[in-house]
N, C-alpha and C positions, 0 to 999 in steps of 0.2 A: 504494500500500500504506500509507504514513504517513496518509493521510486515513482508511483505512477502521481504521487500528490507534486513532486520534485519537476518532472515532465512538465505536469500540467504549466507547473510556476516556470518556469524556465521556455512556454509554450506562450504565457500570459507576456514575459519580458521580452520574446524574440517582437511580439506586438509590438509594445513600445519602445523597441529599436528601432524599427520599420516605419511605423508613424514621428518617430524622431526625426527617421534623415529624410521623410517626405516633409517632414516641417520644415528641416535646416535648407533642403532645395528651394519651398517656398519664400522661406527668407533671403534666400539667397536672390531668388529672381526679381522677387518685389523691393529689395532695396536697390537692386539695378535701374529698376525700373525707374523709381523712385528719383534717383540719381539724376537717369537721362532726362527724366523730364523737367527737373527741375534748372539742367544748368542749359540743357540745352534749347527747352523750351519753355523755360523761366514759366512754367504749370506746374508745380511741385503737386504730389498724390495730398489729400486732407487724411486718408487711412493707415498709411503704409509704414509712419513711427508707431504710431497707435498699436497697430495689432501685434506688429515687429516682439514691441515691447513685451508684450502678453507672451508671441511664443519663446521668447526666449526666457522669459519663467518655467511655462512649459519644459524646456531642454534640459533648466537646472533641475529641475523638479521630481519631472520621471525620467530624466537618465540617470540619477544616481544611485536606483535599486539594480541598476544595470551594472552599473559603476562596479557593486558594491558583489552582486552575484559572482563577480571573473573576478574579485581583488584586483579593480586596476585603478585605485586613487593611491594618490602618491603617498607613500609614509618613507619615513628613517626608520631601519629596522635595525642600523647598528646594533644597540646594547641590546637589544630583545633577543636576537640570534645568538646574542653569548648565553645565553641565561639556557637551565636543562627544560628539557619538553612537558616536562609536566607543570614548570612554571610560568613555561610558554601560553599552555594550553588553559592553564588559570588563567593570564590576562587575558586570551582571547576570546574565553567566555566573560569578563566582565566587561569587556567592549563590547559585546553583541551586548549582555542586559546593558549596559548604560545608554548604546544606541537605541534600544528597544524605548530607555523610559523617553530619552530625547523623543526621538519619532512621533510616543505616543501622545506627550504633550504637545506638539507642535501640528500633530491631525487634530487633537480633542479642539486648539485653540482656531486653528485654519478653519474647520467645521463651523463654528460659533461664528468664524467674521461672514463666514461662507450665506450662511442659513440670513445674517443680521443685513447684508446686502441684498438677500432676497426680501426678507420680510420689509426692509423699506423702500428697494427698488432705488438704490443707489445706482448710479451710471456715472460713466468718465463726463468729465465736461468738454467735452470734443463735438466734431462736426459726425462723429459717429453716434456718441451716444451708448456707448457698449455696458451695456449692466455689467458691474463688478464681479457679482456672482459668479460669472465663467472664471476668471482671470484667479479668483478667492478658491472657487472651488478643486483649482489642481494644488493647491496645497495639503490641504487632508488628505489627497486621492496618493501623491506622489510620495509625502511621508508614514501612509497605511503604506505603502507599495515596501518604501526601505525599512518600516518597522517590521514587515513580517520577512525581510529579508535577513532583517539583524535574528529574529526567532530562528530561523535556517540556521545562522551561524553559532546561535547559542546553544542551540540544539548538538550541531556536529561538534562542536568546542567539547561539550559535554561528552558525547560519544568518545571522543578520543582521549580526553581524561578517564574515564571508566574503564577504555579495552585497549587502549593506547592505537590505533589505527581510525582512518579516517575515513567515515562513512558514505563516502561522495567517490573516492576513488577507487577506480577499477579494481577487480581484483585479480591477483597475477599467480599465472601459476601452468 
């Protein structure tokens, strides 16, 4: 069951890869755009910061459960590497729970602004007009996403403090 729940999640993130780098190409074209028209046809877009903005919350937001599944955010792991594997494997699970409490505070608060922009019908004050609600509501979504990413690794921390092998990799033989 853990493998097919692990799939699933790593099924849900190839998602948000994939609508990542269709956003990063959106953004990409619309501040071109953006560009030309502004120097060249001194018509700047009224949208194109606007939205810009919003996706690149977006990118920070839910790529970092992505980030965080491959280990590929930057750290110093000098002194940790000296240290023996089982006191490895203790800070490694006290990172997953301290991200988990992080995460979970930061969806429970993203939620409340989320839900607080809908119940008043807040919007930017632009020629859009874009309800906040969207732009609010990828912060719960993104930090549930690396909260229960940080669960996976508190989980496997755990595992491998108990049996000393890590429940993610293959097994060889």
């Amino acid at each position: 069951m853990t493998a097919t729940v692990l799939r699933g999640w790593d099924g849900l993130l190839a998602i948000l890869r994939w609508t990542s780098m269709a956003v990063l190409v959106f953004m990409m074209a619309s501040i071109c755009y953006d560009a030309i028209m502004r120097y060249a046809f001194a018509a700047p877009t009224s949208w194109s910061l606007e939205i810009n903005s919003f996706l690149l919350v977006y990118l920070a937001v839910l790529g970092a459960a992505e980030a965080q599944r491959h280990d590929a955010h930057i750290r110093i792991t000098f002194f940790k590497d000296q240290l023996p594997p089982r006191v490895r494997g203790a800070i490694d699970l006290l990172t997953a729970l301290a991200g988990m409490v992080f995460c979970a505070i930061l969806a429970w608060r993203g939620g409340i602004m989320a839900l607080q922009a809908l119940e008043y019908g807040e919007r930017v004050s632009s020629s859009l007009g874009t309800p906040m609600v969207y732009p609010y509501a990828l912060l719960p979504i993104g930090f549930a996403a690396l909260g229960l990413q940080f669960l996976i690794d508190a989980a496997c921390a755990l595992l491998r403090l108990r049996h000393g092998h890590d429940p993610e990799a293959p097994a060889h033989g």
